[in-house]
N, C-alpha and C positions, 0 to 999 in steps of 0.2 A: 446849347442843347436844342434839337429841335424837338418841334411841336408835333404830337399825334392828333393825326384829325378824329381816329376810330376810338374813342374810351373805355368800350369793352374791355380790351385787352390792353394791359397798363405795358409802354414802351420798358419795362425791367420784364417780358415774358418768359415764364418758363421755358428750358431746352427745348422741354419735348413740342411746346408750341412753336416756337424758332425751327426746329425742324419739320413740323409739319409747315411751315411757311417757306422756309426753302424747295421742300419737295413738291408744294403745286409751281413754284417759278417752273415758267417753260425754258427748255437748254438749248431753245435754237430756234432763228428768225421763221422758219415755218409752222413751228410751235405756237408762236406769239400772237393773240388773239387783239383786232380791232387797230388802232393807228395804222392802217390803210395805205396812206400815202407814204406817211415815217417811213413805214416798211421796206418799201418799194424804193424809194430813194436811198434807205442805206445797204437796200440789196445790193446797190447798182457800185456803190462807194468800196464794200465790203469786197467786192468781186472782183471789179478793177484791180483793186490793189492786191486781190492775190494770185490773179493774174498776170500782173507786173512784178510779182515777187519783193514789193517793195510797202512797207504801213502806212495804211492811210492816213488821209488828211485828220487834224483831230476834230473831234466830234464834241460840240454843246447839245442840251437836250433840257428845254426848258419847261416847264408845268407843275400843275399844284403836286402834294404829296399822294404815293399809292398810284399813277399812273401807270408806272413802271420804266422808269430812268435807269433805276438799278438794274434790275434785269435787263436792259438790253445794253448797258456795258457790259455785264456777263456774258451776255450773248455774242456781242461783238468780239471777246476776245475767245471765244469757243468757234466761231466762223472762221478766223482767224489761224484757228490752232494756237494760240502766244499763252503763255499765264496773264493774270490778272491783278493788280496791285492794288487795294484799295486802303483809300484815304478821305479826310473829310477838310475842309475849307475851316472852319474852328482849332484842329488839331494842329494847322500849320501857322502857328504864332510866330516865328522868328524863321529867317532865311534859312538860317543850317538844320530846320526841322525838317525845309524842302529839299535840301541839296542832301542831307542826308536818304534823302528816296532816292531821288534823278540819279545819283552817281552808284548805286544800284542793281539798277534796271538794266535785263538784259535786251539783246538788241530785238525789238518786234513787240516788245512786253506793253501791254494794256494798262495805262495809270488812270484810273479814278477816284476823281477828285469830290464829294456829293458837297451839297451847298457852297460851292466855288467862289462863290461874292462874300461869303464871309471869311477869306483866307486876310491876314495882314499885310498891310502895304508892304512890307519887304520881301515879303514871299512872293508878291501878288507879280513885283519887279524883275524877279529872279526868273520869273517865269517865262516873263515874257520873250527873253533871252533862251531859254530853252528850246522854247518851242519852236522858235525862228530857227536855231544856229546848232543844235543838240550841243550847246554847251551852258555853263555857269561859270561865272566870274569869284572866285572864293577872296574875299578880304584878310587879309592879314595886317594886324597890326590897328593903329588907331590915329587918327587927326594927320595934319601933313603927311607923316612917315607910312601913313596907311598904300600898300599894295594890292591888290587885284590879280590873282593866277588865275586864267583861265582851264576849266578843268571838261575834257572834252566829254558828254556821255555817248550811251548807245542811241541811235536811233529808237523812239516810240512813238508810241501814239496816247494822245491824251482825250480821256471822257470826261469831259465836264458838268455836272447836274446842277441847277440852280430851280429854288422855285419862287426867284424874286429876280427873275432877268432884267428888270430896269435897274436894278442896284451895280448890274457889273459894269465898270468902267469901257468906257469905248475900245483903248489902245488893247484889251483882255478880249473882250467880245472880237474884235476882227482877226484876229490871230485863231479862230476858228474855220478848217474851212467847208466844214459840215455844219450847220445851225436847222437845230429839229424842234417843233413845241409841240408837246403833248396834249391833247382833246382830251374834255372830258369823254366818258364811255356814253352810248345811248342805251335803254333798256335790253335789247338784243343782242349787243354785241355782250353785255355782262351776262346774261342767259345764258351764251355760250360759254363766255371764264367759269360758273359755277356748273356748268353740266360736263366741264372738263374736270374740275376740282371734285366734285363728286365722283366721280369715274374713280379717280385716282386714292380717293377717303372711301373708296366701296359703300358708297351712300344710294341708298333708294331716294330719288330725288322726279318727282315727276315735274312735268312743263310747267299746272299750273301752281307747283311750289317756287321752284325757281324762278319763275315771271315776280310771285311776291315778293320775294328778297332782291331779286334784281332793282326792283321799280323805288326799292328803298334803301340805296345802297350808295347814292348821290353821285353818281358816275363813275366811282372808282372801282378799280376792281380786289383794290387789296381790302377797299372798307366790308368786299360781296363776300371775299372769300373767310373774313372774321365772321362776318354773319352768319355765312355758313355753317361755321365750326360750332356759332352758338346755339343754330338751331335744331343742327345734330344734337348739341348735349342735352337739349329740351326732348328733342322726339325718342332719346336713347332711353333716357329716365321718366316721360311721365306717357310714352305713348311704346307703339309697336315699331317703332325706328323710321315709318317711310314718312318723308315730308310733304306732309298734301300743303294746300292754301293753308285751309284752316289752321293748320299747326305748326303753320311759320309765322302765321299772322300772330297767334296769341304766344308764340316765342318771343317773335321782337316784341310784340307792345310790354312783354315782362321785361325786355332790358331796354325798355325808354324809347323804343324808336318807335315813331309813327308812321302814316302811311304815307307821309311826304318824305320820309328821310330823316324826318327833323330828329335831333337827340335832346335827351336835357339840358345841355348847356344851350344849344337854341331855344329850346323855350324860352329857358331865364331869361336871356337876352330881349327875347320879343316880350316878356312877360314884364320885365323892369320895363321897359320902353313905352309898352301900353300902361299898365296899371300906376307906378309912380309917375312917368315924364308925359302919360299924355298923348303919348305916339310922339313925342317929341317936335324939336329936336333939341337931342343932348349931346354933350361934349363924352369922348370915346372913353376917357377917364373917369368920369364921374359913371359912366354907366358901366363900366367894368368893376368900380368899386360896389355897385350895387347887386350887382351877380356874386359877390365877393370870387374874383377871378382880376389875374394880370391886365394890362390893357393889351397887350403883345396877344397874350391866349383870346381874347375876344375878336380881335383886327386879323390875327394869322386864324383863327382855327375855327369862330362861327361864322363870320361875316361874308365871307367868300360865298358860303353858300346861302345866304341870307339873301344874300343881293342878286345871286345868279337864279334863285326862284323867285324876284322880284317880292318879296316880304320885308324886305330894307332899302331905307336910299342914303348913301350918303352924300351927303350935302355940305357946302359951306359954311353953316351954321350949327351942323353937328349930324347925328344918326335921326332918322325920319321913320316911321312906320309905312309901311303902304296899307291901304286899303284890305288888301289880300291876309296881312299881318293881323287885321283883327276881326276878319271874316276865319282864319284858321283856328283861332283859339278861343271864337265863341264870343265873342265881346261887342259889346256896341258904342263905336267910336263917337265922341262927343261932337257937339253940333259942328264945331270951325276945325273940325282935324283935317277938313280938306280943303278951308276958305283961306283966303287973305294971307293968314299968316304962313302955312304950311308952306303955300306955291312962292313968296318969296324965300323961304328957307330950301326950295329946289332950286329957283333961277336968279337967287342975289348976283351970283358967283360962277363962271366954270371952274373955280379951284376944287381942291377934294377940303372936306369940313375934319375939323379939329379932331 
C-alpha cells in the first residue's frame, strides 16, 4: 500500500472528494502547470510519434508522491487519442497477473504501471520481453516437461511511475526510452496550480491567500490542492467564503500545518529527536517507535522533507537534528549538540545511517 504524504485527507476519500480531485487534473499537456522541461520533451516524443502514426517509445517518470506521474500518463494517452489501462507494481504478483493485461491491450493503448519497482520478479521478467518484442512467453506445464508458447501482443506503450528509481533494476530502467524526474514545485509555480483549482471550485481566492497555502504546501501540488479544499471548508463555515492571508493562515494552523509546511507528524519526529534523543543521533527504528509510527511511514513520508528543509541529517550513526531543527520549534540545544560528537556522527561515514 502506498504512503500518503498529505494526512488531511485519509487515502479511503470520499467519492465526492475523488472527484473533485479528478476534476482539477489538467486533460492535456498545455494544461499541465510547472515541470517545464518534462514538458517540452514529451511534447516533442508525444508528437513524433503521431506523426509517424506509430507509439511512442515507453515513458518512466520518476519523483516523490503528488507531483503528477499520474496525470501525465493520463495525459499521454489523451495526446495520443489511445485509452488508458491502469495498474500498479503491487497488484502484479505473479506473471499471469501481467499477461493477463498485455494480451489484452489493444493496439496503441496506454498501460500504466504506478510504483513499477514494486512489481514481482516474474512479472518484472515477463516484461522485459514485452516491451522489447510485443510478445510474452506463456509456460505450460511444470519441471523438464515445461513449454513456453509465445503469445504475440498489440503494439503499446508503457508509463512507468516509480518514486523510488534507485530500487528499479538496470535490465527494467533501460528498456525505457523516455526517462523523466519530476521537481519539486517552487512557490509560484503552486500559486498558479491553486489559482487554477480555485477557478474551477469557483472559489474567491486572492494572490495574498494563495501565496499562504502555496509557501506551505511543500512543493507539491496535490498536497496545495488538499489545502485548498480545506481552507475553503474553513472560510465556507466560520467566515464570508473569500480566502484572505489571514484566513488561510488560521485554517492551516487548525489542521496542524505550520508556516514551514511542517505537519504533525514532523514535528513528532523533530520533537522525539530533540527532547528524548538530544538531537541525536538515533537509529530510524527506535525513533519511529517513539512517534509510535512504522519505520517505513517515518523514512517514506517525513523525512524526505525533513532533510530537503535541512531540519534533518542523516547520518551513519543514525538521524541528526540540525541547528535549524531546534531553532523551529523553540528549543535550546544542549551545549555539545554541535561539538565533537555531532560532527563525527555527519562525517564517520559516506554510507546513509541505520
Amino acid at each position: 500500500m502506498s504512503l500518503e504524504r498529505d494526512h488531511l485527507v485519509s487515502p479511503d476519500a470520499e467519492p465526492d472528494e475523488q472527484a473533485i480531485e479528478s476534476a482539477l487534473r489538467p486533460k492535456r499537456l498545455s494544461e499541465f502547470i510547472g515541470q517545464g522541461r518534462v514538458r517540452e520533451q514529451l511534447s516533442l516524443v508525444l508528437e513524433s510519434a503521431v506523426r509517424r502514426g506509430r507509439p511512442p517509445d515507453h515513458v518512466l517518470m520518476s519523483g516523490s508522491p503528488g507531483l503528477g506521474k499520474t496525470t501525465l500518463a493520463m495525459i499521454i494517452a489523451a495526446e495520443l487519442g489511445m485509452p488508458l489501462r491502469l495498474t500498479s507494481g503491487p497488484a502484479l504478483e505473479r506473471a499471469g497477473d501481467l499477461a493477463a493485461i498485455l494480451s489484452t491491450l489493444s493496439e496503441g493503448e496506454v498501460l500504466f504501471i504506478d510504483e513499477i519497482h514494486r512489481m514481482a520478479r516474474p512479472a518484472e521478467e515477463m516484461l522485459y520481453l514485452a516491451m522489447e518484442d510485443f510478445r510474452v512467453d506463456i509456460v505450460v506445464g511444470k519441471g523438464p516437461g515445461a513449454t513456453a508458447i509465445p503469445l504475440e501482443i498489440a503494439p503499446f506503450t508503457l508509463v512507468g511511475a516509480t518514486t523510488r528509481a534507485g530500487l528499479l533494476p538496470a535490465p527494467l530502467r533501460d528498456r525505457f526510452g523516455f526517462v523523466a524526474h519530476m521537481d519539486f514545485y517552487d512557490v509560484a509555480e503552486l500559486e498558479q496550480v491553486l489559482r487554477r483549482s480555485a477557478r474551477l471550485l469557483a472559489l474567491g481566492l486572492p494572490d495574498e491567500g494563495g501565496h499562504e497555502i502555496a509557501r506551505r504546501s511543500r512543493g507539491t501540488p496535490r498536497i496545495a490542492n488538499r489545502l485548498l479544499r480545506r481552507v475553503r471548508d474553513f472560510a465556507e463555515v466560520r467566515t464570508e467564503g473569500v480566502i484572505t492571508r489571514d484566513i488561510a493562515s488560521a485554517a492551516l494552523n487548525l489542521y496542524e500545518v505550520d508556516a514551514e509546511g511542517l505537519d504533525r507528524l514532523d514535528r513528532a519526529v523533530l520533537g522525539a529527536l530533540l527532547r528524548k534523543f538530544g538531537g541525536g543521533p538515533v537509529g530510524l527504528s527506535t525513533l519511529a517507535v517513539a512517534v509510535g509510527e512504522e519505520p517505513e511511514t517515518v523514512e517514506v513520508v517525513a523525512e524526505p522533507f525533513l532533510v530537503r528543509q535541512g531540519l534533518l541529517a542523516r547520518t551513519p550513526r543514525g538521524r541528526v537534528a540540525t541547528a535549524s531543527a531546534w531553532s523551529h520549534l523553540g528549543l535550546t540545544p544542549p551545549p555539545d549538540a554541535f561539538g565533537a560528537t555531532a560532527q563525527r556522527a555527519l562525517f564517520d561515514d559516506p554510507g546513509q545511517g541505520p
